[in-house]
TORVEX-734631 format. One record per residue (C-alpha): residue number from 1; residue in one letter; chain; x, y, z. Coordinates in steps of 0.1 Angstrom, whole numbers, plus 5000, padded with zeros to 4 digits. Example, Ala and Ser with C-alpha at 12.3 -4.5 7.8 and 13.67 -1.06 7.14 Angstrom:
// residues 2
+-----+------+-------+------+-------+------+
|  nr | rest | kette | east | north |   up |
+-----+------+-------+------+-------+------+
|   1 |    A |     A | 5123 |  4955 | 5078 |
|   2 |    S |     A | 5137 |  4989 | 5071 |
+-----+------+-------+------+-------+------+
END
This chain:
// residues 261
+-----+------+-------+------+-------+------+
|  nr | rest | kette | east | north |   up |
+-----+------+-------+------+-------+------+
|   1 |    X |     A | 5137 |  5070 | 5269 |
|   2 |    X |     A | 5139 |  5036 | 5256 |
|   3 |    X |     A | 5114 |  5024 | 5232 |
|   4 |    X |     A | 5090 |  4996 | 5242 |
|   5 |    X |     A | 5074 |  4993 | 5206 |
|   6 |    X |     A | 5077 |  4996 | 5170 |
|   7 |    X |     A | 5047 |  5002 | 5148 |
|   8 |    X |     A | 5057 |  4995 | 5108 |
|   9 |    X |     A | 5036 |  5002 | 5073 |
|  10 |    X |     A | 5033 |  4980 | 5050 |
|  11 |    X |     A | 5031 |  4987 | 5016 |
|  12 |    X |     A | 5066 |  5000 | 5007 |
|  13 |    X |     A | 5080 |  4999 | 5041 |
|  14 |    X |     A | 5082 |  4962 | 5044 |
|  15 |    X |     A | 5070 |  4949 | 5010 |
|  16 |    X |     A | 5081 |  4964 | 4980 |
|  17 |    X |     A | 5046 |  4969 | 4963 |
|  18 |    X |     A | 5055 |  4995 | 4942 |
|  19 |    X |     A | 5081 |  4971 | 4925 |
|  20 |    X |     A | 5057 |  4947 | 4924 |
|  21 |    X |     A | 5029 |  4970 | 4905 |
|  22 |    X |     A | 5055 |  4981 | 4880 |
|  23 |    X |     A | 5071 |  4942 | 4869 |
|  24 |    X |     A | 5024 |  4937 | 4870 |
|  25 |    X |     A | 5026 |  4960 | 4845 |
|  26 |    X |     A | 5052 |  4958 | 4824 |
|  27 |    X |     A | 5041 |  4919 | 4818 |
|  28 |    X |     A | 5008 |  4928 | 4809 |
|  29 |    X |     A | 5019 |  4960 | 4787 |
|  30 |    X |     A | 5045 |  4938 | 4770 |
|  31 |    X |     A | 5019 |  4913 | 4761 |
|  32 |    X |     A | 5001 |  4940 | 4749 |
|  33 |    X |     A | 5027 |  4954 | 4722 |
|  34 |    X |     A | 5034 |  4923 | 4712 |
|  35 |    X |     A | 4996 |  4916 | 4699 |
|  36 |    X |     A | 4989 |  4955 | 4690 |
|  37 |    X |     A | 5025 |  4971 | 4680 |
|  38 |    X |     A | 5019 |  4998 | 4711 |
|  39 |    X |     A | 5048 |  5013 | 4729 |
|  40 |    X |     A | 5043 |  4992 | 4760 |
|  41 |    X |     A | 5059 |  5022 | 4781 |
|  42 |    X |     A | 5032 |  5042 | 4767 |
|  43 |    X |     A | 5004 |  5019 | 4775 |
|  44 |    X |     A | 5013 |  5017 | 4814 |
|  45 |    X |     A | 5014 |  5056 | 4811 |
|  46 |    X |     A | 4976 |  5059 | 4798 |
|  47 |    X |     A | 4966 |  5029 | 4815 |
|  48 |    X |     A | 4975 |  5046 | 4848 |
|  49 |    X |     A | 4963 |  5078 | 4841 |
|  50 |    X |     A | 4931 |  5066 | 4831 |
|  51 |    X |     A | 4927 |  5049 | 4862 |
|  52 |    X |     A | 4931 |  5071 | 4883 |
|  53 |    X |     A | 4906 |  5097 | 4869 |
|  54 |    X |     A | 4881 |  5066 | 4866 |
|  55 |    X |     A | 4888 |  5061 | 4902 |
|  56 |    X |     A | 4881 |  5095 | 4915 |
|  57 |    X |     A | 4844 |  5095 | 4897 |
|  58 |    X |     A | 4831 |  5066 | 4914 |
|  59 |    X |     A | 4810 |  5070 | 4948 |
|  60 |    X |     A | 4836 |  5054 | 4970 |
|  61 |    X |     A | 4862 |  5075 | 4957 |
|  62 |    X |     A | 4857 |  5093 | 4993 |
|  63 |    X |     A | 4854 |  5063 | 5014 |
|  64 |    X |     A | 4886 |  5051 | 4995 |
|  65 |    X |     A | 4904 |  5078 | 5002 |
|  66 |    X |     A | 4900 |  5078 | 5035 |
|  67 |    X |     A | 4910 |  5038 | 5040 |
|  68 |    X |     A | 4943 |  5043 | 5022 |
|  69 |    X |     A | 4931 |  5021 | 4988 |
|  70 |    X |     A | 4949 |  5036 | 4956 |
|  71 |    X |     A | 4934 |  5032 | 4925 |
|  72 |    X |     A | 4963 |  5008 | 4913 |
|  73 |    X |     A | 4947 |  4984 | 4940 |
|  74 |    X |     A | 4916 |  4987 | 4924 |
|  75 |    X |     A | 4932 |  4970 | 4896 |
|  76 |    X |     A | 4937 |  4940 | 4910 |
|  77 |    X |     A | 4916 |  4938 | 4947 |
|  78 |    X |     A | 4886 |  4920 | 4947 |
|  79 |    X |     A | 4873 |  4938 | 4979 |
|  80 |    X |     A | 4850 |  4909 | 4990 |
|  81 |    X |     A | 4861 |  4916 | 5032 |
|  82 |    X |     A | 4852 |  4949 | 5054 |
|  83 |    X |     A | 4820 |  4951 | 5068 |
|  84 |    X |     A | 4811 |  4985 | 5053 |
|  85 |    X |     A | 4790 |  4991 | 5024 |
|  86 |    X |     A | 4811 |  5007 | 5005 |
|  87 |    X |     A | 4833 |  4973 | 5002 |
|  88 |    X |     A | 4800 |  4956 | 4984 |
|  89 |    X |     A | 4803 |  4986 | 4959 |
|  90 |    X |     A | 4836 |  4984 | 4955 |
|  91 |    X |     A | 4833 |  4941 | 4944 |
|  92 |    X |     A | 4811 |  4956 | 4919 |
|  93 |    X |     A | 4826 |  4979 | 4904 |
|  94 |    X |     A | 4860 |  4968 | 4901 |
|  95 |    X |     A | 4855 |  4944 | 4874 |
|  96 |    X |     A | 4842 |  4974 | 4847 |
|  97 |    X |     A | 4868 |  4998 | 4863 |
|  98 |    X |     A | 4898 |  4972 | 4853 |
|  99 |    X |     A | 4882 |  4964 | 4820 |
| 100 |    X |     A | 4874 |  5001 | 4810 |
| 101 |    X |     A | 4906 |  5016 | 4826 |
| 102 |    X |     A | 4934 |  4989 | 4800 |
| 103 |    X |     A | 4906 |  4996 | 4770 |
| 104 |    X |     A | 4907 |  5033 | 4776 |
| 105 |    X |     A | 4945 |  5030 | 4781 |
| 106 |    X |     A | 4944 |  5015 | 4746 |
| 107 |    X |     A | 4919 |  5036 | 4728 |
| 108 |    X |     A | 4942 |  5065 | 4742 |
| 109 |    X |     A | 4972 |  5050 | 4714 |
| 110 |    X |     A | 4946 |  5044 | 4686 |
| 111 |    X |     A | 4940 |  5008 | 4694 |
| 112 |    X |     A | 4900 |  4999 | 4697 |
| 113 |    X |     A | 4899 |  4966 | 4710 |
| 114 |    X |     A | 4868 |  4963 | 4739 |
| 115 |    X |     A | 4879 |  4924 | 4738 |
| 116 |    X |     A | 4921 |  4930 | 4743 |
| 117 |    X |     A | 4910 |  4954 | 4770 |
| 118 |    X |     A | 4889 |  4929 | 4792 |
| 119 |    X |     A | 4922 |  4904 | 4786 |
| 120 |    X |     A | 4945 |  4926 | 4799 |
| 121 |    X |     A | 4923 |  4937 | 4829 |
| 122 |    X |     A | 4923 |  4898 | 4837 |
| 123 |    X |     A | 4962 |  4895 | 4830 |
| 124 |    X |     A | 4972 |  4921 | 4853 |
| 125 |    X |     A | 4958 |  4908 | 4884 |
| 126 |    X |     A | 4972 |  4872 | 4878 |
| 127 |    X |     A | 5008 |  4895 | 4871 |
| 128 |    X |     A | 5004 |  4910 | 4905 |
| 129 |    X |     A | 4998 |  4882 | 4925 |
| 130 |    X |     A | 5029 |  4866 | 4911 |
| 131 |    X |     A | 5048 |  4894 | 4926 |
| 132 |    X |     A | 5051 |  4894 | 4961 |
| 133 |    X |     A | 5082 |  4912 | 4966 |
| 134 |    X |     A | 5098 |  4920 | 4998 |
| 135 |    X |     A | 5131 |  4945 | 5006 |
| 136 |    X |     A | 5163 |  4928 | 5013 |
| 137 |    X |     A | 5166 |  4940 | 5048 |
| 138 |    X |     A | 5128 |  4934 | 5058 |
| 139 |    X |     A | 5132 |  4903 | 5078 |
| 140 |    X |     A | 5172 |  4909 | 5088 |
| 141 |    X |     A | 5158 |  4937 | 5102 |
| 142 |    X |     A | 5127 |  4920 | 5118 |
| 143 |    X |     A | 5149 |  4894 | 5133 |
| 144 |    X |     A | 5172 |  4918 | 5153 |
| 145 |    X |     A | 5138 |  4936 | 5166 |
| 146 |    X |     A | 5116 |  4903 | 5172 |
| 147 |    X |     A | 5116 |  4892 | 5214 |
| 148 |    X |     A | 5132 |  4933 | 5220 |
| 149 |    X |     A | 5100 |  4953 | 5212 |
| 150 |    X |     A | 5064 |  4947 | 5209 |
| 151 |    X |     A | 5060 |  4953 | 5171 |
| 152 |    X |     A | 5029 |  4960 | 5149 |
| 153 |    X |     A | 5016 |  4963 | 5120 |
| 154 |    X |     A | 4993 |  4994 | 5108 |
| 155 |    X |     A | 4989 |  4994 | 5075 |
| 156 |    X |     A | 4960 |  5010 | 5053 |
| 157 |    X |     A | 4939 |  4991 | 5028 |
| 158 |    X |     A | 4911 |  4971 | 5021 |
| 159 |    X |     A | 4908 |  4940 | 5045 |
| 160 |    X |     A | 4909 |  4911 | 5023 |
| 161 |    X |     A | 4935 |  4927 | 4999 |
| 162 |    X |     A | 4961 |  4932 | 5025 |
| 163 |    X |     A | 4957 |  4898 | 5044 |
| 164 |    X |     A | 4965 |  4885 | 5007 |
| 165 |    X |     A | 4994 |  4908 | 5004 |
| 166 |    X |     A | 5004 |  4888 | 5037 |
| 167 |    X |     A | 4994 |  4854 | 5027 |
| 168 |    X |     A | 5017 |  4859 | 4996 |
| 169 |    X |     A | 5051 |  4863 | 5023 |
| 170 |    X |     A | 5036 |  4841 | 5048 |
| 171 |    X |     A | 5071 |  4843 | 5071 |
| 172 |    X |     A | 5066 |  4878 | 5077 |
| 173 |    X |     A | 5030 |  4878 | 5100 |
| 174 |    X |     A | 5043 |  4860 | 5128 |
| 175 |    X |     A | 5071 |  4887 | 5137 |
| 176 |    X |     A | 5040 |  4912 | 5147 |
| 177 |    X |     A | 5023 |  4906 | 5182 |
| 178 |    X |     A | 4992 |  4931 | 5162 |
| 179 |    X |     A | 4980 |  4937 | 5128 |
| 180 |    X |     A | 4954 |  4967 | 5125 |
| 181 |    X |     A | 4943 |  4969 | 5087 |
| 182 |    X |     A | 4927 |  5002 | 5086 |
| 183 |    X |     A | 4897 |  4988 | 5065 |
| 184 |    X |     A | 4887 |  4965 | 5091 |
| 185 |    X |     A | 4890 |  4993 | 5118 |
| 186 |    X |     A | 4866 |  5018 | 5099 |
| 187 |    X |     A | 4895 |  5048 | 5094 |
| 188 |    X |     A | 4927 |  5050 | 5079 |
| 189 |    X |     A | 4960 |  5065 | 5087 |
| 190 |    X |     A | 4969 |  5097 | 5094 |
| 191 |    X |     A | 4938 |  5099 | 5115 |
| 192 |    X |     A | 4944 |  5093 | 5152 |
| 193 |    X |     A | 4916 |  5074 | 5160 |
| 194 |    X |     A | 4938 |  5043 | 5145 |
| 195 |    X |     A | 4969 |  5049 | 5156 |
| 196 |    X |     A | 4952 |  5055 | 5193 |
| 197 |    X |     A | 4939 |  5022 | 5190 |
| 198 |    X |     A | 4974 |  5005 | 5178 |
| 199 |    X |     A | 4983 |  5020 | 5214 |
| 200 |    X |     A | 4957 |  5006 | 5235 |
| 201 |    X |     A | 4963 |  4973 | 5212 |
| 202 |    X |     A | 5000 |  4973 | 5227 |
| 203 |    X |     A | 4993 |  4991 | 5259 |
| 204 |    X |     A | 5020 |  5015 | 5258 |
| 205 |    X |     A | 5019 |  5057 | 5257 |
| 206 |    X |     A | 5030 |  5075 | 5225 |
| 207 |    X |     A | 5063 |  5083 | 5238 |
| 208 |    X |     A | 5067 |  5048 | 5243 |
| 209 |    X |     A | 5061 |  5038 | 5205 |
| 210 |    X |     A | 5078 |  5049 | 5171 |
| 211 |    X |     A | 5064 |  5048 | 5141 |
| 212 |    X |     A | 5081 |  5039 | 5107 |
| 213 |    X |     A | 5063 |  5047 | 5070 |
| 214 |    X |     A | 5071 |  5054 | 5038 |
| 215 |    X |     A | 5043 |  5083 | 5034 |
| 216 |    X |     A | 5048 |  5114 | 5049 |
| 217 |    X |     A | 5012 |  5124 | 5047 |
| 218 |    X |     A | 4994 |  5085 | 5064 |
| 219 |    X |     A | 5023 |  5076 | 5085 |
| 220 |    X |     A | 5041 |  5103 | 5096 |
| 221 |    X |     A | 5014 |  5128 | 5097 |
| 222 |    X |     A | 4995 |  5104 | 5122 |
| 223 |    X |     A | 5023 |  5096 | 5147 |
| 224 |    X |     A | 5031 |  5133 | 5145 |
| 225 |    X |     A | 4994 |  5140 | 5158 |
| 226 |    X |     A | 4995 |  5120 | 5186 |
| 227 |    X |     A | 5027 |  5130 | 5199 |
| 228 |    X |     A | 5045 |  5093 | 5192 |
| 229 |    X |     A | 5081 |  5093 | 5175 |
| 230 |    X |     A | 5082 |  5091 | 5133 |
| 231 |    X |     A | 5108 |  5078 | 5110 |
| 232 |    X |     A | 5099 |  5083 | 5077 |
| 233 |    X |     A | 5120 |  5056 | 5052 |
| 234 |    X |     A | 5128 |  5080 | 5021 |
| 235 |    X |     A | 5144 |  5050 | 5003 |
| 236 |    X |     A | 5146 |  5072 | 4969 |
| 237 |    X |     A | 5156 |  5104 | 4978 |
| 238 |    X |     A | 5126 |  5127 | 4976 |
| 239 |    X |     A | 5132 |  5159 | 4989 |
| 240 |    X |     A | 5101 |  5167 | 5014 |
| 241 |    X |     A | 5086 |  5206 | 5022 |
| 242 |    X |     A | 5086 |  5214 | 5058 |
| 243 |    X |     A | 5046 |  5210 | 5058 |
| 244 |    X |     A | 5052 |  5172 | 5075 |
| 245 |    X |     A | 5084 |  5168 | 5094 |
| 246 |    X |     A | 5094 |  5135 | 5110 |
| 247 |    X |     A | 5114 |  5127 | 5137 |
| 248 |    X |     A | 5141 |  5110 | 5119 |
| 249 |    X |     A | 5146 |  5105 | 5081 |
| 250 |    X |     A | 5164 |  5072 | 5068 |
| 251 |    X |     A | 5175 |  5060 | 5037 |
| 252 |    X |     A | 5175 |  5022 | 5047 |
| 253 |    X |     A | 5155 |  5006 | 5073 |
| 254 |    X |     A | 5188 |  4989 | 5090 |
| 255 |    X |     A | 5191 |  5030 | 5099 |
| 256 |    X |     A | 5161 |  5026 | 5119 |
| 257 |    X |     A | 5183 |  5000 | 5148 |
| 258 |    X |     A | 5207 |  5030 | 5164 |
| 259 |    X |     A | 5172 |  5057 | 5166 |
| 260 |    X |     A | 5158 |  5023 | 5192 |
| 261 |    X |     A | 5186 |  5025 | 5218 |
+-----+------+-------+------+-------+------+
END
């Protein structure tokens, strides 16, 4: 059966954020060796690492969790949409969490330097928002889907931090008839709550949708649940256990045109 929709990810599937945190830090790491003499390689290592154990002691850490918002977001959201609580925490905690994640990362290399710390917690942001990157094929790929399928986009994240991931490719929103950010809609992919509602949103039956992600445990976990088609963009090769299987594997999204017909 013909599709009649396309549901995308975001993050990875359509912009390349992962690119787009490395280039944050390398800048900010770089400017770092060249005031301290620290491997900057080294740097992004401990700086990351630090993070993300700094990340899983806070309160949200659960609430996070279940949204979809990575620690590396933490870095550089300022979480000041979403109508739950743990959004108001989360505006106030980030601002020690970015300063005491780079000084930690520092302190880890034998460089004590409170002050360097809080400047590269405020570098990195800027770094990211420089960066909005997007794959080659995103829109060529759009184009040929745009007026032929309902699309939409279900993506995971913190409301305000996503709509600026969007504001920073502006061209890209207007393909998508939907956008469900999984922050504004109180759960997070894989659970099928949201995806049921991405399917009422487009008024279709799962076997009328197919879902394309790059994370085998949000994206194609959740359109496995609720019986819709998956296609899970492995653009690097990683070789998957049989735990989560999708539909269809691809290396590129143009792959993704023949599995429509």
């Amino acid at each position: 059966m013909a599709k009649k929709a396309v549901l995308f990810d975001l993050d990875d599937t359509l912009l390349w954020d992962d690119r787009s945190v490395k280039e944050a830090f390398k800048a900010t790491c770089d400017a770092a060796a060249a005031k301290t003499g620290v491997d900057a390689a080294a740097l992004e290592e401990e700086v990351r690492r630090e993070a993300r154990e700094l990340y899983e002691t806070y309160e949200t850490f659960p609430f996070t969790k279940m949204i979809g918002i990575n620690p590396f977001e933490g870095l550089w959201g300022n979480f000041t949409g979403g109508e739950q609580a743990e959004f108001r925490k989360m505006q106030q905690l980030v601002p020690g969490y970015r300063r005491d994640a780079w000084t930690s990362g520092l302190r880890a290399l034998g460089v004590d330097d409170e002050q360097l710390g809080a400047e590269l917690a405020e570098q990195f942001p800027a770094e990211r928002r420089k960066r909005p990157i997007v794959y080659d094929e995103t829109f060529q790929v759009l184009d040929k889907l745009k007026g032929q399928y309902k699309l939409l986009l279900l993506t995971n994240g913190s409301p305000d931090l996503q709509k600026e991931k969007l504001d920073g490719v502006p061209e890209l929103v207007p393909y998508f008839d939907h956008i469900i950010i999984s922050g504004e809609f109180g759960q997070g992919k894989p659970a099928a709550p949201i995806f049921k509602h991405a399917l009422e949103r487009l008024g279709i039956e799962p076997e009328d949708g197919i879902m394309v992600g790059d994370k085998l445990t949000t994206d194609i976990l959740g359109a496995n649940t609720i019986g819709m088609t998956s296609v899970w963009i492995n653009r690097h090769g990683v070789k998957r256990s049989d735990e989560i299987i999708p539909t269809f594997e691809i290396a590129h999204l143009e792959e993704l045109l023949p599995l429509l017909v």
